[in-house]
N, CA, C and O atoms as CSV, one atom per row, in Angstrom:
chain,resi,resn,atom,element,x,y,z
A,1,UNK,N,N,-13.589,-18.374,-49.177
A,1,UNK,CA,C,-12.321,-18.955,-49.581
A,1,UNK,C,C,-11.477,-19.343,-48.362
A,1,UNK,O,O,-10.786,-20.350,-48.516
A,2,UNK,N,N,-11.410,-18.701,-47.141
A,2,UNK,CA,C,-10.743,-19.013,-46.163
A,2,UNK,C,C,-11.102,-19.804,-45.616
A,2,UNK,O,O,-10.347,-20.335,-44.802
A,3,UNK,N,N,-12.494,-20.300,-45.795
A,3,UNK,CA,C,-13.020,-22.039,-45.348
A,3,UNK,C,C,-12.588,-22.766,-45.876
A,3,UNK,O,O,-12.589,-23.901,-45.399
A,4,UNK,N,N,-11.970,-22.509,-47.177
A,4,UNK,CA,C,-11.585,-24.134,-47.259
A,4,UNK,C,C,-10.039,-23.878,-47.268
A,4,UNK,O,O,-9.404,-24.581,-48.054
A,5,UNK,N,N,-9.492,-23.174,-46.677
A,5,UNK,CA,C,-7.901,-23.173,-46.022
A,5,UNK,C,C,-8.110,-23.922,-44.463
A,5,UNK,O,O,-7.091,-24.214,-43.837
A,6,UNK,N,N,-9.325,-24.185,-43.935
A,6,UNK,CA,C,-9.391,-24.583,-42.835
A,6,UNK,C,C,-9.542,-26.000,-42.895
A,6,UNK,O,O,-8.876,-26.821,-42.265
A,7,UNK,N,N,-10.815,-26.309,-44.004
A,7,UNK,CA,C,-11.496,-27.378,-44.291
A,7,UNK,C,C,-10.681,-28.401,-44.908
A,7,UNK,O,O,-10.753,-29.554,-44.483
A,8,UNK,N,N,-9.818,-28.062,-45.987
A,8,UNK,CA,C,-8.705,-29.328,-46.651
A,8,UNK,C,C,-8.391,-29.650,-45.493
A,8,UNK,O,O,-9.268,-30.164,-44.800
A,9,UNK,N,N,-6.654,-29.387,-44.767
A,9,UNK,CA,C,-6.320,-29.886,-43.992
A,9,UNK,C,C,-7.002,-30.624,-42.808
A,9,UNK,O,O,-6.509,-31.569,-42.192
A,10,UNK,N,N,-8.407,-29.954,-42.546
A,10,UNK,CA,C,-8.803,-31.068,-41.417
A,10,UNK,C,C,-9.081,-32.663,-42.024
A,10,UNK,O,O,-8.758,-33.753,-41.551
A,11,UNK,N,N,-9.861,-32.288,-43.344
A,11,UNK,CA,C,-10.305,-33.709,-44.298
A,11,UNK,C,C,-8.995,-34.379,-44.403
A,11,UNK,O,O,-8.815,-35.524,-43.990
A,12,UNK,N,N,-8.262,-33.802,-44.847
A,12,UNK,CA,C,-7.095,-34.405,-45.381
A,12,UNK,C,C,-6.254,-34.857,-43.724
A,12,UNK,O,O,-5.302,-35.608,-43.934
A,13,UNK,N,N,-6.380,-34.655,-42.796
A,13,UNK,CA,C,-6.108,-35.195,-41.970
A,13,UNK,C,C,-6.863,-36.635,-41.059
A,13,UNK,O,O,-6.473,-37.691,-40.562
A,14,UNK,N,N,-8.121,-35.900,-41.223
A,14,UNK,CA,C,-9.264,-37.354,-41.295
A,14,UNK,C,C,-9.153,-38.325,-41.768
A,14,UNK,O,O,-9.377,-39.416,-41.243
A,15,UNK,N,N,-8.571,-37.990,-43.489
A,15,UNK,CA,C,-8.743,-39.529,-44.339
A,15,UNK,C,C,-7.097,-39.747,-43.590
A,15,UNK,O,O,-6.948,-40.964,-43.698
A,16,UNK,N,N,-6.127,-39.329,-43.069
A,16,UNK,CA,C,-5.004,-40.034,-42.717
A,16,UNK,C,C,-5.030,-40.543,-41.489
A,16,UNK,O,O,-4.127,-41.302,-41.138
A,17,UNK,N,N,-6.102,-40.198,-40.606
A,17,UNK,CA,C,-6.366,-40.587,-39.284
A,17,UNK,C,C,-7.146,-42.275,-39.711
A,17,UNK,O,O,-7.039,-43.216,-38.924
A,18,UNK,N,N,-7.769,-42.382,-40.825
A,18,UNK,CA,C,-8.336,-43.610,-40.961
A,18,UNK,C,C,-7.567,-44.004,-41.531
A,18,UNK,O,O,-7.330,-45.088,-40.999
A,19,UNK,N,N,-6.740,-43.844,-42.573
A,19,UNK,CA,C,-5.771,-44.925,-42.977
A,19,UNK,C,C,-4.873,-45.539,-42.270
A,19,UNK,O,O,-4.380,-46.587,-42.687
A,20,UNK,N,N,-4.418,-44.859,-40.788
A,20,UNK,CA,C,-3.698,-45.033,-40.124
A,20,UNK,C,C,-4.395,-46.366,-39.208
A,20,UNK,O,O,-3.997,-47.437,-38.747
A,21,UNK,N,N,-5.783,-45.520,-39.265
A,21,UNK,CA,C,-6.288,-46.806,-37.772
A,21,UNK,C,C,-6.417,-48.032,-38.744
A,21,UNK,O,O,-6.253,-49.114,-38.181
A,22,UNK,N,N,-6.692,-48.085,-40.161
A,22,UNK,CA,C,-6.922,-49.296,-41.017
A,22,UNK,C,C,-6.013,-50.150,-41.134
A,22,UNK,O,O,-6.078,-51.380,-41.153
A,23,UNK,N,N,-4.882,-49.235,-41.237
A,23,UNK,CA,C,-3.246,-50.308,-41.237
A,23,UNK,C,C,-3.024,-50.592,-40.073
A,23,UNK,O,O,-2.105,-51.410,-40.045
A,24,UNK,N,N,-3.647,-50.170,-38.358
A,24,UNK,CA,C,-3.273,-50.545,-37.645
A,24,UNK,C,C,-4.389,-51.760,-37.053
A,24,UNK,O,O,-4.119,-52.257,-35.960
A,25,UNK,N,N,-5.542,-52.193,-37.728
A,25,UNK,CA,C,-6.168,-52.660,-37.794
A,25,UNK,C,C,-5.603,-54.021,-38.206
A,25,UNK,O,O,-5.773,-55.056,-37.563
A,26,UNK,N,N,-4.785,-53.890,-39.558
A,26,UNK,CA,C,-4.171,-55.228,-40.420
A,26,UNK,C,C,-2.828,-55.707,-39.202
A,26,UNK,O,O,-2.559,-56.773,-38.648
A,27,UNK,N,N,-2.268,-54.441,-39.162
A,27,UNK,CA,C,-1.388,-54.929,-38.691
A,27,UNK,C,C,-1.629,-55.908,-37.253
A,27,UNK,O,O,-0.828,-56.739,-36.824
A,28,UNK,N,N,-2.795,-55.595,-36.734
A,28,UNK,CA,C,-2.709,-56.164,-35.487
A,28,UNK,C,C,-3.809,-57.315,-35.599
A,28,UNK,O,O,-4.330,-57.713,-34.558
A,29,UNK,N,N,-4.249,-57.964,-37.061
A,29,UNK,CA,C,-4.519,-59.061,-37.411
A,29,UNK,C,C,-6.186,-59.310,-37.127
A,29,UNK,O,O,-6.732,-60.314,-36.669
A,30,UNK,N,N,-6.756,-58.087,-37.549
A,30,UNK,CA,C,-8.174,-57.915,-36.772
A,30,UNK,C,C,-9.230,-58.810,-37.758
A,30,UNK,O,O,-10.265,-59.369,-37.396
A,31,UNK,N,N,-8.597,-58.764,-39.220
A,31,UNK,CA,C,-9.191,-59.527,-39.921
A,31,UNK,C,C,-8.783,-60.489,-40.966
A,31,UNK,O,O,-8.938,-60.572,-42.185
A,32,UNK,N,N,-8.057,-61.362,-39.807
A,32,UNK,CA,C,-8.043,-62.662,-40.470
A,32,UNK,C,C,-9.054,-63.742,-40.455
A,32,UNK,O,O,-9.111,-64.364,-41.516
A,33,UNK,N,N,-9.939,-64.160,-39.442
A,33,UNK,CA,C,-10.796,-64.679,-39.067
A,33,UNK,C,C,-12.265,-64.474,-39.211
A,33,UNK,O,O,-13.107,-64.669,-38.335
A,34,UNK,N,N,-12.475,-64.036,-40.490
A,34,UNK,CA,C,-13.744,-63.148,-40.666
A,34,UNK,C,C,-15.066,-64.254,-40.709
A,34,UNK,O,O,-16.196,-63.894,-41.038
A,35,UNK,N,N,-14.735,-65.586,-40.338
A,35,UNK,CA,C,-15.939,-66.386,-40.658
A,35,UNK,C,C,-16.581,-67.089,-39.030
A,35,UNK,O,O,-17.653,-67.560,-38.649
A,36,UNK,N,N,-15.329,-66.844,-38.464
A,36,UNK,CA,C,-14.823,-67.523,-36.884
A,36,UNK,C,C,-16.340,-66.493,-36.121
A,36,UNK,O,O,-17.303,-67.049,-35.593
A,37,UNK,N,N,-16.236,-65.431,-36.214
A,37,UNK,CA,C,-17.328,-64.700,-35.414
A,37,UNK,C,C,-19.001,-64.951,-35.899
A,37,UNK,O,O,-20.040,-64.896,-35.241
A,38,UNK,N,N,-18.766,-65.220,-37.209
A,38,UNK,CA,C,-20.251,-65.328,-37.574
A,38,UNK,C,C,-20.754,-66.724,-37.661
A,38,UNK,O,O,-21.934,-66.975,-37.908
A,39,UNK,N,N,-19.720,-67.754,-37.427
A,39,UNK,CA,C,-20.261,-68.787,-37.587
A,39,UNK,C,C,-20.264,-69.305,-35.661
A,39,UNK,O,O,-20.798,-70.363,-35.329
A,40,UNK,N,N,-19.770,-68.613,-34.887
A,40,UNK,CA,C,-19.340,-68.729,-33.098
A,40,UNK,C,C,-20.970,-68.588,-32.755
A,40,UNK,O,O,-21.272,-69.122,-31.688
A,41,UNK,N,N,-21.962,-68.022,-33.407
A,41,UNK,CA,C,-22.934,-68.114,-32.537
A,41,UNK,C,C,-24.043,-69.699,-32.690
A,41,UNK,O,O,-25.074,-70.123,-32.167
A,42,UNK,N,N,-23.139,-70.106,-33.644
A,42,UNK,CA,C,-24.080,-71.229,-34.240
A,42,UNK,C,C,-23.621,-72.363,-33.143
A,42,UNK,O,O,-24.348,-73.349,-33.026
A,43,UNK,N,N,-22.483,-72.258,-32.367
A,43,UNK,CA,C,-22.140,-73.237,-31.704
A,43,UNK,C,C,-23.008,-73.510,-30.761
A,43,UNK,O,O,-23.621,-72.504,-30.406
A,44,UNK,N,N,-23.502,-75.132,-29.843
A,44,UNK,CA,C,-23.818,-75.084,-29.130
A,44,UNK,C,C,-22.843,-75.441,-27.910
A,44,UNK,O,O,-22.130,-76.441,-27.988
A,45,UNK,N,N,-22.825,-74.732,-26.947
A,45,UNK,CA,C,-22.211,-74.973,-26.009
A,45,UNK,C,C,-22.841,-75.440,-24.672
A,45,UNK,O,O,-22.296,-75.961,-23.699
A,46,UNK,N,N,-24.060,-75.131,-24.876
A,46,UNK,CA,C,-24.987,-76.181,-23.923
A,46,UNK,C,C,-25.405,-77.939,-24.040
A,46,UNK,O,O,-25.590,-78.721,-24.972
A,47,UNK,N,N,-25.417,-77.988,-23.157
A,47,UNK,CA,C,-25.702,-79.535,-23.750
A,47,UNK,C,C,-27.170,-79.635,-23.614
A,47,UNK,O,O,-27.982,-78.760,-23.311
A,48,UNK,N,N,-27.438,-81.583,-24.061
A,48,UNK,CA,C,-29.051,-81.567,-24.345
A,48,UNK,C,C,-30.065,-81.256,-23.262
A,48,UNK,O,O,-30.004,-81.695,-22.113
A,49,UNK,N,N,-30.766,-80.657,-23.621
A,49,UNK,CA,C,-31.815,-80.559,-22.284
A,49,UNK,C,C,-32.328,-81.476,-21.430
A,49,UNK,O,O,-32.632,-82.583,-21.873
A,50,UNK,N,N,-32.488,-81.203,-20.225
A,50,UNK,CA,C,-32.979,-82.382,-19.076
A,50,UNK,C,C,-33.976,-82.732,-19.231
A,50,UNK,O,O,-34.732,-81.793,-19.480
A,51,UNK,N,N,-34.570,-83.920,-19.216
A,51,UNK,CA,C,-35.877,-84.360,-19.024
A,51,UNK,C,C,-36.042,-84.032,-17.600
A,51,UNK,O,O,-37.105,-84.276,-17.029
C-alpha cells in the first residue's frame, strides 16, 4: 500500500510533465507545418546532371 503513496504522485506528475511539454510544443508552433517536412525531401535542389 505504501507503493502506491509513492507511485500516484510520480505518474500523476509525469502525465503533467507531458502536458506541459505538449502545450509548450503548440505554443511554440511546432505543428503547424506538418506536410512542409515530409514533402522537403522530395525537393530537388541539385540541378541536372553533367554530361
Amino acid at each position: 500500500m505504501s507503493g502506491l503513496a509513492i507511485l500516484i504522485p510520480v505518474a500523476l506528475g509525469l502525465g503533467l510533465a507531458g502536458l506541459a511539454a505538449f502545450l509548450w510544443a503548440i505554443h511554440r508552433r511546432q505543428f503547424d507545418d506538418l506536410d512542409g517536412a515530409a514533402l522537403r525531401i522530395l525537393i530537388d535542389e541539385d540541378g541536372p546532371p553533367e554530361v
